[in-house]
C-alpha atoms as one frame of an Amber mdcrd trajectory, in Angstrom:
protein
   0.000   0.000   0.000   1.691   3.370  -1.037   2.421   5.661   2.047  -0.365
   8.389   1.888   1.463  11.694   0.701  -0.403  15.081   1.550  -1.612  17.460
  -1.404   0.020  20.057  -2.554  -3.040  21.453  -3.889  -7.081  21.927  -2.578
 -10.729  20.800  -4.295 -12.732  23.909  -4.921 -16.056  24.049  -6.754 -18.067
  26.683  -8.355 -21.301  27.403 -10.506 -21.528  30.008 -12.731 -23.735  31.738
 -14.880 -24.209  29.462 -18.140 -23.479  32.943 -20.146 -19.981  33.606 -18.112
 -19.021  30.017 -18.824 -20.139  30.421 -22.832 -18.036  33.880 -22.734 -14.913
  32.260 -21.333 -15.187  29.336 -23.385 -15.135  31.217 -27.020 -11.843  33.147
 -25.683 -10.815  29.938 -25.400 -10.909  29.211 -21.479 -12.389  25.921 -19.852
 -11.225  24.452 -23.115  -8.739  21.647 -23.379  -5.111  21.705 -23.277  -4.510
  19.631 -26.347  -6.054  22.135 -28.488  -4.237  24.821 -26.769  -6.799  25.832
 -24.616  -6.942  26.730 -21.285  -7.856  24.050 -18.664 -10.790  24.875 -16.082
  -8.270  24.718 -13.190  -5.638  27.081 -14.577  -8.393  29.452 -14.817  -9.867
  28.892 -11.845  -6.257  29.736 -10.501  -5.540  32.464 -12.584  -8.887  34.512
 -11.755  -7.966  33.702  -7.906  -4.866  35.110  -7.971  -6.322  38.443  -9.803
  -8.703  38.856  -7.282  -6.137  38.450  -4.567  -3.899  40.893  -6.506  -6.561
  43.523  -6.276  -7.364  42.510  -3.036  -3.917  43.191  -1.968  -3.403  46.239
  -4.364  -6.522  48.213  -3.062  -5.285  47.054   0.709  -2.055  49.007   0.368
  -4.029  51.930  -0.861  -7.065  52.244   1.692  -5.086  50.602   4.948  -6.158
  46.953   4.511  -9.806  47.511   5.375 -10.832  45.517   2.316  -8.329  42.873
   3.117  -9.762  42.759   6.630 -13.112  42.646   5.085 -12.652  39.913   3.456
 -11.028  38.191   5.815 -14.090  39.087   7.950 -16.296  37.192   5.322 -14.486
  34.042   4.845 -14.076  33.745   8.802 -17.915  34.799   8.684 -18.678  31.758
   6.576 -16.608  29.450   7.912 -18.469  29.897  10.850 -21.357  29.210   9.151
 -20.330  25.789   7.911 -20.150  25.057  11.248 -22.803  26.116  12.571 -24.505
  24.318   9.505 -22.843  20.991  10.577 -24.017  21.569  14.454 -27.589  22.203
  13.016 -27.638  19.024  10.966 -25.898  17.175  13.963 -29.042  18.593  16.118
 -31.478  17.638  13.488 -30.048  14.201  13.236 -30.214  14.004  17.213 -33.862
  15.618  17.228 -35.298  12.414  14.690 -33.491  10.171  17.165 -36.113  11.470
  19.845 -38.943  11.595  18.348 -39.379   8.071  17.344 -37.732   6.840  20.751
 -40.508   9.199  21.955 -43.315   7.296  19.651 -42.011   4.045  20.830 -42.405
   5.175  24.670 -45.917   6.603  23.585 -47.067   2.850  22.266 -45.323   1.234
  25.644 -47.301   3.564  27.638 -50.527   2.961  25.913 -49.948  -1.115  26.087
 -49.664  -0.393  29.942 -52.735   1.202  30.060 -54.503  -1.683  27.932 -52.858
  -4.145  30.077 -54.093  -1.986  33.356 -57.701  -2.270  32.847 -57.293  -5.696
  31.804 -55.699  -6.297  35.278 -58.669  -4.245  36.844 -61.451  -5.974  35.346
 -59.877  -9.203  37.017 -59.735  -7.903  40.085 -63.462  -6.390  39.849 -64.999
  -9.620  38.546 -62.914 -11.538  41.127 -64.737  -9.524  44.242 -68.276 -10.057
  42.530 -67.311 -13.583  42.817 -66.317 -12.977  46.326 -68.944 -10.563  47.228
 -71.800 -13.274  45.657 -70.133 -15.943  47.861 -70.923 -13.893  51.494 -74.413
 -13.078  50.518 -75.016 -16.634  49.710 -73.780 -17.497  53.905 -75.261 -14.658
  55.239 -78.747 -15.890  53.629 -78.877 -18.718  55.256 -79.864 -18.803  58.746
 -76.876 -19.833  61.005 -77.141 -23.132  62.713 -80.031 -24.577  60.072 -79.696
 -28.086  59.017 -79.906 -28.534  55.357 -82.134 -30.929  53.452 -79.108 -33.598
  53.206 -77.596 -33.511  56.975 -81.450 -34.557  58.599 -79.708 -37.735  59.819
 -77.149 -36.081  61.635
């Protein structure tokens, strides 16, 4: 397995307006290189360092405040890729809860089920019981029944 070797270089992505990218193709950018065009990167680079260049240019001129601007900005939206990550992080988190929550909702409601099954039991059980002491206490104490007249 090769040893893993850090770039040199970094990934960046951009869309553009379809007439921008039609413009900069007839001049003969985001062409290819074996028709003596200009590749997308080298562009890419080239208008990045321009815009640095006048970045730095203007800076020298008005006391950095545009440099500090802009670094202002990207530190602004760095921050927001953060604070995009912690949101989707939370979001993730939040969907976690909510069906743990619906699953403690359908436990709770199978209690409840299996609570009034347990109460009817325990109701039907004492009518049973309550039956049973009526049933004594209507018979007079110390009467001999039909079957114990031999005794």
């Amino acid at each position: 397995m090769p040893d893993k070797q850090e770039r040199t270089t970094r990934k960046v992505g951009a869309w553009i307006p379809p007439e921008l990218y039609d413009n900069l193709r007839e001049m003969g950018y985001f062409g290819r290189p074996d028709q003596g065009e200009v590749n997308q990167t080298d562009t890419i680079v080239e208008g990045l360092k321009l815009l640095l260049e006048k970045v730095s240019g203007s800076s020298s001129s008005q006391g950095g405040a545009q440099l500090d601007d802009v670094k202002e900005t990207v530190g602004d939206l760095r921050e927001m890729g953060e604070l995009r990550t912690q949101v989707g992080a939370l979001m993730a988190r939040n969907e976690e809860l909510l069906k743990f929550n619906q699953k403690l909702e359908g436990e709770l409601d199978q209690a409840h089920r299996d609570k009034e099954v347990v109460q009817n039991l325990y109701d039907n059980y004492m009518r049973q019981m309550q039956t049973l002491i009526q049933q004594k206490a209507i018979e007079a104490p110390g009467a001999k029944k039909w079957w114990q007249i031999w005794k």
